[in-house]
N, C-alpha and C positions, 0 to 999 in steps of 0.2 A: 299317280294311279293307285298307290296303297302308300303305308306308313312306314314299310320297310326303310331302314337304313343302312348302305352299304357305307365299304372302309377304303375301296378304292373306284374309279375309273371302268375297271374292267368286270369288276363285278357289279355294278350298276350295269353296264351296257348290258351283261348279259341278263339281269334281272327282268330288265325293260323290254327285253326279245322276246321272254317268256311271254312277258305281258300282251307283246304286240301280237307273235304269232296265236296266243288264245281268242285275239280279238280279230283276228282275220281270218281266221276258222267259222266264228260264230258271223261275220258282218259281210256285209255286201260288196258289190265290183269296185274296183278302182274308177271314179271317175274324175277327180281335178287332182293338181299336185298342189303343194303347201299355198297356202293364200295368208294375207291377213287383212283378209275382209271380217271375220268375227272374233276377235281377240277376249272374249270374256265368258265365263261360265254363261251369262244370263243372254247374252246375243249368240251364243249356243244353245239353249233351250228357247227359243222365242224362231228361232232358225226355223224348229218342226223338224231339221233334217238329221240324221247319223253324223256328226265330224268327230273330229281325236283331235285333238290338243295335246301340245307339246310338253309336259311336265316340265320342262327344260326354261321353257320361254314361253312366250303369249301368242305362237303362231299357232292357228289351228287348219289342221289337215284333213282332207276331204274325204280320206283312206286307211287304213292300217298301214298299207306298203308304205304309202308317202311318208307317213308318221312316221316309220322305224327308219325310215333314209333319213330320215331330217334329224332324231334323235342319234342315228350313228356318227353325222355329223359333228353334232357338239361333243359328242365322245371321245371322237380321234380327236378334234380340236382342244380337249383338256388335257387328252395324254401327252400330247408335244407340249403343252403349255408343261405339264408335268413335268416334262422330260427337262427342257427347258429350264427350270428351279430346278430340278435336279443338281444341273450340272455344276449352277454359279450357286449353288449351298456352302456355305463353312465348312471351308477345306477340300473342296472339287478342284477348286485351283491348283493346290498344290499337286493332290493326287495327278490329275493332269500333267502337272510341270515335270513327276517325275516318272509319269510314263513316257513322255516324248525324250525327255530325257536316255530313258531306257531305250529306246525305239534309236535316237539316234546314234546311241555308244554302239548298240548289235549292227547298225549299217556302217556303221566304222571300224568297225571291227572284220565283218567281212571283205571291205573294200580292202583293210591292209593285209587281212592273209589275202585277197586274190594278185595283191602290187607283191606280196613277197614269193609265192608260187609264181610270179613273171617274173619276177625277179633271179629266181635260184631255178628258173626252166621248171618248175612243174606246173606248170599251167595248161600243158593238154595240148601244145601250141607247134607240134612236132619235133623232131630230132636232125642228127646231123644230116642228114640224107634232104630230108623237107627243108630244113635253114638253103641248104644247094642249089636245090634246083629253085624255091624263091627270088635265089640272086639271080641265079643265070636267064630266068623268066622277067627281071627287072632290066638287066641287062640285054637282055631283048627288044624290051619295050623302051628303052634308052637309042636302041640301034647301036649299041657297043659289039653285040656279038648276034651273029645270025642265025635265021631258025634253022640251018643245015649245020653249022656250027653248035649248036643249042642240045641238037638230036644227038650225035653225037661223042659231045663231053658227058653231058647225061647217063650215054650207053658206057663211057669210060668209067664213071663214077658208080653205075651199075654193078660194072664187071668186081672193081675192087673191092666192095662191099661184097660182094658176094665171095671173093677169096679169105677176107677176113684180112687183106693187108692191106699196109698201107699205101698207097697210090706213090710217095716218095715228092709229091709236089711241091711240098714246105719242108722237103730236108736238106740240109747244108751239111754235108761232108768234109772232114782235114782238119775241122777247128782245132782240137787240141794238137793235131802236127804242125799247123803252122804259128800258134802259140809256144810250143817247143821250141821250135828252131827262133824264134824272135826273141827268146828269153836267154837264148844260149850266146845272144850276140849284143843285144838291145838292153835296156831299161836298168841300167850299171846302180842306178839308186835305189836297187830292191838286194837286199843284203841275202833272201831266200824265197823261191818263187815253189809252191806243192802244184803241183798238176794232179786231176783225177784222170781217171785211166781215159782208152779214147771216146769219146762221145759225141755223140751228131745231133744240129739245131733241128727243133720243129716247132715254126712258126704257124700260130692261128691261121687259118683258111676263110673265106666265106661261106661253109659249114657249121663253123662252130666259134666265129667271133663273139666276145662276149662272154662266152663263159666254158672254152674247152682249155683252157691253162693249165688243169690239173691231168687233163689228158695227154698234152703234150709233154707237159712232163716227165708223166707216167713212158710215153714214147721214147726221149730223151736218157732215162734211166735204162731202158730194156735195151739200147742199144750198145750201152753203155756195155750191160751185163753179158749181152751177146759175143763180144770180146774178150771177157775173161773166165777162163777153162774152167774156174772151180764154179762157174756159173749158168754158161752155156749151156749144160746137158739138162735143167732144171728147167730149162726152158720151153714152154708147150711149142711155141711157133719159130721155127726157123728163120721171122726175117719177124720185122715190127708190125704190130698189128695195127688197126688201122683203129677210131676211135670207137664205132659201135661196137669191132669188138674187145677190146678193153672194158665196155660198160656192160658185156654180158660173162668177159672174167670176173669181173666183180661180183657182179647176181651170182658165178657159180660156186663163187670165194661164200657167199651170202647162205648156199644152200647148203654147203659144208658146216654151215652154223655158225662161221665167223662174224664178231659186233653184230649178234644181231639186233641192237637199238639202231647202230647205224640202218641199218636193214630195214629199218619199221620207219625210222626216217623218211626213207626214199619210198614207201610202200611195197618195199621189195624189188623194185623195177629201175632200172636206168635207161635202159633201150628203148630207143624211140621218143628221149626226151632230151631236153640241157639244161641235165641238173648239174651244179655245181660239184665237184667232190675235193675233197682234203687229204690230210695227212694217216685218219684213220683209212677209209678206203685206201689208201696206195699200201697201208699194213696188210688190211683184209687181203689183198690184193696178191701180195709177196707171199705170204703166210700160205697161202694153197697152192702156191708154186713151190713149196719147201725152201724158202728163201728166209732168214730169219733177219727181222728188221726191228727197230727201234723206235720209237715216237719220241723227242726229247722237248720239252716242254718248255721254253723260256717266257714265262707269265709274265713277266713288270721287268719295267729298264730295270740297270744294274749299275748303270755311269751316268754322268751330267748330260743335260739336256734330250733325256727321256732315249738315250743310247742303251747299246746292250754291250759292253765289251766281253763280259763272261760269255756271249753266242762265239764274239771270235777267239775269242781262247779256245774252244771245246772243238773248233773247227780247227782250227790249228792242231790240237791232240790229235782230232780224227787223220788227218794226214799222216800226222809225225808218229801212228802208231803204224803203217806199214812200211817202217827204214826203221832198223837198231842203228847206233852210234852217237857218236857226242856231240859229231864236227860233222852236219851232212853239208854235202857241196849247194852252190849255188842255185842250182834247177833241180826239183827233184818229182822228176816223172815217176809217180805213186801207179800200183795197180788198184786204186780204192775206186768204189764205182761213186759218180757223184753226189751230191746229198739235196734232199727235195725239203727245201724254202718254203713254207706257207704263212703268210698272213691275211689278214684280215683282206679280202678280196682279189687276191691275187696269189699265185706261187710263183716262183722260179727254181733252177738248179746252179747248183753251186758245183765249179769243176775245178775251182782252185783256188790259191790264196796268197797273197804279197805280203812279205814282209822288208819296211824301209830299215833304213839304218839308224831314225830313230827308234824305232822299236814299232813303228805305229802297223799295225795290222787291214789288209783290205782284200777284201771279198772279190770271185771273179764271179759273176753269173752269167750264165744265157737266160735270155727271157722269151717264151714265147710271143710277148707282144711284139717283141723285132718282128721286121717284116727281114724277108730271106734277102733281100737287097741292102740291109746294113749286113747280117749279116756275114757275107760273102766279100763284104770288106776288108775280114779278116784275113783270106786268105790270100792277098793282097800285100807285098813287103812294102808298098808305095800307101795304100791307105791303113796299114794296120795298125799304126802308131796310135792313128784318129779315133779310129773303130774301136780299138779297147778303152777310150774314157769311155763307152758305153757298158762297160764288163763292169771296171772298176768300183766299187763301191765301201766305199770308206765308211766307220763306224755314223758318222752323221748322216747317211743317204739311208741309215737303218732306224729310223724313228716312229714305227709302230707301237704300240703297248704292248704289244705279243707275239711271239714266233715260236713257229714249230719247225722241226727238224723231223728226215726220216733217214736214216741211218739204216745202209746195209751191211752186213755183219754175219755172214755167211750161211751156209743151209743148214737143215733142218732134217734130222731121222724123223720116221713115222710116229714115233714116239713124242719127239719134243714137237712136230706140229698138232698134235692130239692134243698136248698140254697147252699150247698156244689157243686152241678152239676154244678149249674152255674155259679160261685166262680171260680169252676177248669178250664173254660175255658181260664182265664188269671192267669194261680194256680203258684204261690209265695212263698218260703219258708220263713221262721219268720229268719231275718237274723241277728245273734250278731258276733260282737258290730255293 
């Protein structure tokens, strides 16, 4: 149409608009669409008639409309061809290779924070309440348990949450009296037996399987402390609280200003989830109760085959620091409240400790993964013999890379817990060796 010379695709088509719409301004109706019945300048003049020819190609058009259709045509068709070269150019490949690459490290990367937020209960997935009634709606639909039945346990589990205690249905009571009196008669090959003061089992529920061990612990401990006078009165709730609210002691330990990284951790929230918690929360925890407590750190074995004998020594100290003398007798019923165990996926409590006559050292725990029927074993002079190789735990049943220790160690003036708030902001455990 003229001698113009464009530099792309797009500014050609537009050039050629100009052209067309000038030409269908000044020219007549549409009457055929694109033909190639007269394919040359000179059987367009010899025509007599008005047609447009396609600058593109040798088709000629009866119209300006038709024309600029037929030309937009080949237009988009060059751009994809465009695009097309574009992509398989020197070096498109690669760039490609490390966008998908990119694309697919970002979906994996989401994928494994959404597996670790289900993992550690933050996944939106509900709390101990919601985990409950799940079961007892499964166990429904099982025909285990009826819907009058259903209504309820429900209404039971209602009521307790709403007290803030604990309902008592995974608690086992008498364990350290009937480990007392077993030890005062029984197990001749333990040269010194420490007992921690009395404390009561609380075994996971179908609430909170899976990931409330740190809770029960926590339960475990307080009942512990509930026993002993210099502890009792520091105590907000008179009997054990139940797990939600333990996870709103914690938030209120949170708002006090204690760890708060831990705090930022959790988004601030534990209520109404199953999140995991540790050794620092059971601090934060104690610490606004005026309870002064300990984190002890054992980072890397310390004996053969990836053992820790230095955890059982220190455990041993912790006993043997509430009895003076040289020569304690054989059972020695401590008022020390137990000590909370955490590794890598699990905790337990520690309520005492064996020592043989060769010298060898061993752990007694409760764990809340027992179910309340081993147990109840204990209390038991017929099966309790049995039931404590489940306690027992000798330095090779302790072959984690790491363990944490929380140590209670008596209260707190308003003063040393103000210095502990602010302490916890960079909070450190005491790390041996």
């Amino acid at each position: 149409m003229c001698p113009q010379v464009c530099n792309s695709c797009e500014m050609l088509q537009e050039h050629v608009e100009l052209h067309l719409q000038e030409q269908h301004s000044s020219g007549g109706s549409a009457q055929e669409a694109c033909s190639p019945a007269m394919t040359s300048p000179s059987a367009l003049r010899l025509s007599g008639e008005k047609r447009f020819e396609c600058p593109l190609c040798s088709v000629v058009c009866m119209d300006s409309s038709s024309l600029q259709e037929h030309v937009e045509l080949h237009l988009e068709h060059g751009a994809a061809v465009n695009s097309a070269a574009a992509a398989h150019s020197p070096g498109s490949d690669q760039r490609l290779a490390r966008e998908l690459q990119r694309e697919d490290e970002a979906r994996q990367e989401r994928e494994d924070f959404k597996k670790l937020q289900k993992q550690f209960g933050l996944d939106g997935g509900g709390g101990y309440s919601r985990q409950m009634e799940r079961s007892m709606e499964k166990a429904v639909a099982r025909g285990l348990l009826g819907p009058a039945e259903f209504h309820c346990k429900r209404a039971e589990m209602m009521e307790s949450l709403a007290s803030g205690l604990d309902d008592g249905r995974t608690r086992t009571q008498g364990v350290l009296r009937a480990l007392s009196e077993y030890y005062q008669t029984e197990a001749r090959d333990c040269v010194h037996v420490w007992l921690s003061a009395d404390t009561d089992h609380f075994c996971s529920s179908a609430g909170d399987t899976g990931w409330g061990c740190g809770y029960r612990n926590i339960q475990m401990l307080l009942s512990s402390l509930h026993t002993i006078d210099a502890y009792a009165p520091l105590l907000q709730e008179k009997a054990v609280p139940s797990i939600p609210r333990v996870q709103s002691m914690i938030e209120e330990a949170w708002k006090e200003g204690l760890d708060p990284h831990g705090a930022s951790h959790f988004n601030q929230r534990l209520q109404g989830t199953r999140a995991w918690i540790g050794a620092t929360e059971i601090y934060a925890l104690l610490t606004s109760l005026g309870i002064s407590a300990r984190i002890i750190d054992f980072h890397r074995p310390t004996g053969p085959d990836n053992s820790h004998p230095q955890l059982f020594d220190w455990v041993k100290q912790y006993f043997q620091s509430s009895r003076s003398g040289r020569l304690p007798p054989r059972l020695i019923q401590t008022s020390m409240p137990p000590l909370y165990l955490q590794h890598q996926g699990h905790s337990r409590s520690i309520v005492g400790l064996e020592q043989r006559r060769n010298g060898s050292l061993s752990l007694l725990l409760l764990d809340p993964a027992s179910p309340a029927s081993d147990t109840r074993r204990l209390l038991s002079r017929d099966t309790l013999p049995t039931a404590l190789k489940q306690l027992r735990k000798p330095p090779r049943n302790l072959k984690h890379t790491q363990y944490q220790l929380v140590a209670v160690q008596g209260g707190l003036s308003a003063e040393e817990k103000q210095r502990r708030i602010v302490g916890s902001r960079t909070l450190c455990a005491e790390r041996i060796p």
